[in-house]
N, C-alpha and C positions, 0 to 999 in steps of 0.2 A: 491448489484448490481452485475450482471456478466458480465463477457468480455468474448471474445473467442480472445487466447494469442497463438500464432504459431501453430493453430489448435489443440489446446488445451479445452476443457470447462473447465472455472475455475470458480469455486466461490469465488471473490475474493471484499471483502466490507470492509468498516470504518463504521460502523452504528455510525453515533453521538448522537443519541439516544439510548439507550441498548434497544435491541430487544426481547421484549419477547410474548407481542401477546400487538392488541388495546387496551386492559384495564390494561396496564401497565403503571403506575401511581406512581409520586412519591409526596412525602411530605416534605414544606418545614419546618416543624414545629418539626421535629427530627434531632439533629446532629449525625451525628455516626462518630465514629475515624477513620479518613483514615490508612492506611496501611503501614508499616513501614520499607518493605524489598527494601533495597535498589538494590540487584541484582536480575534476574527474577527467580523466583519458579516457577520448571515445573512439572508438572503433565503427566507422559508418559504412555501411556497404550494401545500397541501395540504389534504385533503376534513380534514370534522370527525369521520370516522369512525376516519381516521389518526391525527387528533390526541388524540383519545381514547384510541386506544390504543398512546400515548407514542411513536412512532416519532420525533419531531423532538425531544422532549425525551433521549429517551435516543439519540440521535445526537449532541446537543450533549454531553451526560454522556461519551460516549466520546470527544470534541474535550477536554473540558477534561482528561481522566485524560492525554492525550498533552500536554497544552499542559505537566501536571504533573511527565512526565517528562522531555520535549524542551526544554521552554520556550515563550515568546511568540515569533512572529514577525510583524515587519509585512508589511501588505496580503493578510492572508487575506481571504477571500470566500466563502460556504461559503451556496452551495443547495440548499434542501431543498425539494423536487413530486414532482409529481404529471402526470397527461398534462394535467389542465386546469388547470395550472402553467406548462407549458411554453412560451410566449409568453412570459410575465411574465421569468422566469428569460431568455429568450434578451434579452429587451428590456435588463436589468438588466448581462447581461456583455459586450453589446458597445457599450453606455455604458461600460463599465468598461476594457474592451479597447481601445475608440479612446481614452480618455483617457489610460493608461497605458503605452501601448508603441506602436511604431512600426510597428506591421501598417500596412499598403495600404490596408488594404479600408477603404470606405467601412462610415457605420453600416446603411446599410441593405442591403447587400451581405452583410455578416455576420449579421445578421436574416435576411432571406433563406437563407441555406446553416445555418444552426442550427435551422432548418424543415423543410429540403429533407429528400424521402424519403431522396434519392440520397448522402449524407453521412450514412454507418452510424455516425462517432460524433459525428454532433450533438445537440444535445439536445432533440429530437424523435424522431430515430430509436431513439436509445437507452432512451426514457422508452417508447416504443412494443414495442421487443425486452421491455423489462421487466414490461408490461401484460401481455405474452400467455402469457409462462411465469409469471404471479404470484409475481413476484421484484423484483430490486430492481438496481441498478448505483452504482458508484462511483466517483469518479476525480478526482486533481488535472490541471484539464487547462491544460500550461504553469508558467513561474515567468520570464515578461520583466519587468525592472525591478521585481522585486521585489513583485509582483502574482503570489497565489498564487489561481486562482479554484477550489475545488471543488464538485461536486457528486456529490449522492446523490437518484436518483432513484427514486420506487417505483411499485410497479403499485398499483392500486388495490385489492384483499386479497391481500397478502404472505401465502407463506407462511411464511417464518421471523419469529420474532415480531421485536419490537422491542428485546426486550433481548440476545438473538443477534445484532443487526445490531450493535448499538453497539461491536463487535469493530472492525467496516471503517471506522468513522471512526480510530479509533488506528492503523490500519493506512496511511491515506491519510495522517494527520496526520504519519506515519514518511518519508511522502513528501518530503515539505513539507521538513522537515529536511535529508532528502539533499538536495534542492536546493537552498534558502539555502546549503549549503557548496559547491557548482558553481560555477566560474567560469565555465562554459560550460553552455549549456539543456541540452547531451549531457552526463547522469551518466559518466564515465571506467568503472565498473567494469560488468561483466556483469548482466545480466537478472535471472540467478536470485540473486546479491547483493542488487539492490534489492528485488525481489519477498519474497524470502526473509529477510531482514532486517525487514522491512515484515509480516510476515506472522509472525516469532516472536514479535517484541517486540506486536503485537496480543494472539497467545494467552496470550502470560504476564500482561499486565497486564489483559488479557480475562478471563484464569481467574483472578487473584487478587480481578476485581471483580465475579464470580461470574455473569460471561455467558456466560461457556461453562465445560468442563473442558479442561484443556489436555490430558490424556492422551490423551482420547475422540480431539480433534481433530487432535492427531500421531498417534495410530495409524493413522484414517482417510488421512490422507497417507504414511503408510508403506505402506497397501496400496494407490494409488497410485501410490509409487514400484515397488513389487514388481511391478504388475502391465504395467509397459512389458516388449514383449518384448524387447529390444534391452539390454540391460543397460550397453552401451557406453554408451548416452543416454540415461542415467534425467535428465542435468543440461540437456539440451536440451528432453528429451521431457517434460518434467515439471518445468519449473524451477521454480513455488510451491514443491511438497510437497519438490524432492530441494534446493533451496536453505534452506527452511526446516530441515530435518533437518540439512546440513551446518554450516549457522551453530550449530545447536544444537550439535553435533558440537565444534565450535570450539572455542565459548563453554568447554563441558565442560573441554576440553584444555589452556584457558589457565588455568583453575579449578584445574583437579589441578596443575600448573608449579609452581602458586602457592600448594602445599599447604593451600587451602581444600577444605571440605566444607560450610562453611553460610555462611548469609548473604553469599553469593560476589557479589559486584558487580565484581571486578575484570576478568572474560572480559566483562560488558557495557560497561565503560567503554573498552575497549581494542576492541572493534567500531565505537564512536561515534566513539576517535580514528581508526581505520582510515578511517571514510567522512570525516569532515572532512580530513584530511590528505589522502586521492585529491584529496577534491573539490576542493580549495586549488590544488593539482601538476596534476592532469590524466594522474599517474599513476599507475594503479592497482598499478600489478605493483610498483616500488619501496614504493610506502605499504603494500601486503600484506606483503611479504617485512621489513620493517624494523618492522612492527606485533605480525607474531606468528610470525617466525624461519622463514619457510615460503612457499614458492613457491603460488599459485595451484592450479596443477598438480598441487604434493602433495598440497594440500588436496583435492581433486577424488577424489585415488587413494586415500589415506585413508581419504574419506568413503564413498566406492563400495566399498570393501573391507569397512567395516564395518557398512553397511547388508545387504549383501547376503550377509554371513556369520550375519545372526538370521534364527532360523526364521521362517518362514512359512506359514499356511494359513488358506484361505476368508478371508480379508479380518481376518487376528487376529496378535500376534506376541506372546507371552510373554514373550520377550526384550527385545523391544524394548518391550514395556508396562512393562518391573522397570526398565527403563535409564532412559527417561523418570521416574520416579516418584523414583528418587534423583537424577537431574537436578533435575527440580523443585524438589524439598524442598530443595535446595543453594543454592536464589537467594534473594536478600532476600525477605521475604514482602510487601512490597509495596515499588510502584516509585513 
């Protein structure tokens, strides 16, 4: 799925199914060994000019700040190119891919469709969408058997630097998490859950590692959310920026319950039980309601009620800049 992220185009997806074209098909009638490295093995295959200017290094920098607050999980796999990468990279994951799970496809069948023009998220097409807007993509694509492969691809001069990207690796790495806690490759809970979850916990520990500022980048998503005209579906129309502000929203709500105002960790640890307990059940809607006393639904009405009650104008909120700001300052200062 893509967003457009502080005018930015990004390709940025969890495929919970590994994507490799419609008639990728797997079998349940072969077990294969899941994979055993417990820290991420990276595959980097990018110009010296990229590497210069730290793009692989401060991608890895934002893997380990997630490894720091998620933890290790085995069979990461984590690509980092370039377009005259991308062979190499395709070569690497469907070695990876037939060894580990039970897809169909021969090896050179997925070689082939990881090239193909016609397979918009293979990784050829995607490295190619990212060359021409001089940007970048991300994505963990899949979690079968325990094989998590990601990759981040870039064009050959980004224009966001290198230490702004190293956001979208903590963001992917959030991925990662939900699914190790899936029993099933389908996450149980809604889009703007994942995405949105995946997307706070990047800006917080983004801005506490001083890659970005987290207000700048929730405001920006504020006017975002303001500016769908439909207000009924700001959580459709916009599910990054109105699920990122809801969890925020949340997080807050469990914070105040719980008569904190600083160094609050309690509204994040109670998001992390919510996704592992969906993820475990397969139900979202009892793990919500039993995690934080509250329907889905009211959460929804909640958070649209008070979004959409701060002022707004030309792309600013005053309001919602002061709310953010004591938000912030209320969470541990580093995760």
């Amino acid at each position: 799925m893509n967003f457009q992220f502080k005018n930015l185009f990004v390709i940025c997806f969890s495929m919970l199914i590994i994507s490799c074209s419609s008639a990728d098909s797997t079998s349940t009638s072969t077990t294969k060994t899941p994979p055993t490295n417990t820290a991420p093995i990276y595959l980097t295959s990018i110009s010296t000019s990229l590497t210069t200017s730290e793009y692989d290094t401060k991608f890895k920098e934002g893997i380990d700040a997630g490894i720091a607050y998620f933890g290790s999980f085995t069979g990461v796999h984590i690509y980092i190119y370039d377009q005259n990468g991308a062979e190499a990279v395709a070569k690497d994951f469907c070695e990876k891919r037939i060894s580990y799970t039970t897809i169909t496809m021969t090896y050179d069948e997925c070689y082939a469709n990881e090239l193909s023009a016609s397979n918009e998220y293979g990784v050829k097409s995607t490295i190619v969408a990212s060359n021409s807007s001089n940007n970048f993509n991300a994505a963990v694509n899949g979690s079968e058997n325990s094989y998590y492969p990601m990759f981040f691809g870039l064009s050959d001069t980004p224009t966001p630097t290198a230490t702004y990207l190293a956001q979208f690796a903590i963001h992917e790495y959030a991925h990662v998490y939900q699914l190790s806690h899936s029993v099933s490759l389908d996450l149980p809970y809604t889009s703007w859950i994942s995405e949105g979850y995946a997307q706070l916990i990047a800006l917080i520990i983004g801005s506490q590692k001083s890659y970005l500022t987290f207000n700048t980048e929730m405001v920006s998503s504020f006017g975002t959310i303001r500016g769908v005209t439909d207000n009924s579906t700001i959580f459709t129309a916009a599910p990054y920026a109105t699920g990122t502000w809801a969890l925020a929203y949340l997080m807050n709500k469990v914070n105040t319950a719980n008569s904190c105002l600083s160094n609050c960790s309690v509204g994040l640890e109670a998001l992390k039980t919510y996704l592992k307990t969906a993820g475990a059940s397969g139900d979202s809607a009892t793990s919500f309601q039993s995690t934080f006393g509250l329907s889905l639904t009211e959460l929804e009405t909640e958070a649209s009620a008070f979004l959409l009650a701060m002022d707004y104008s030309s792309g600013s909120s005053t309001e919602a800049s002061a709310w953010l700001t004591t938000f912030y300052n209320s969470l541990p200062t580093s995760l």
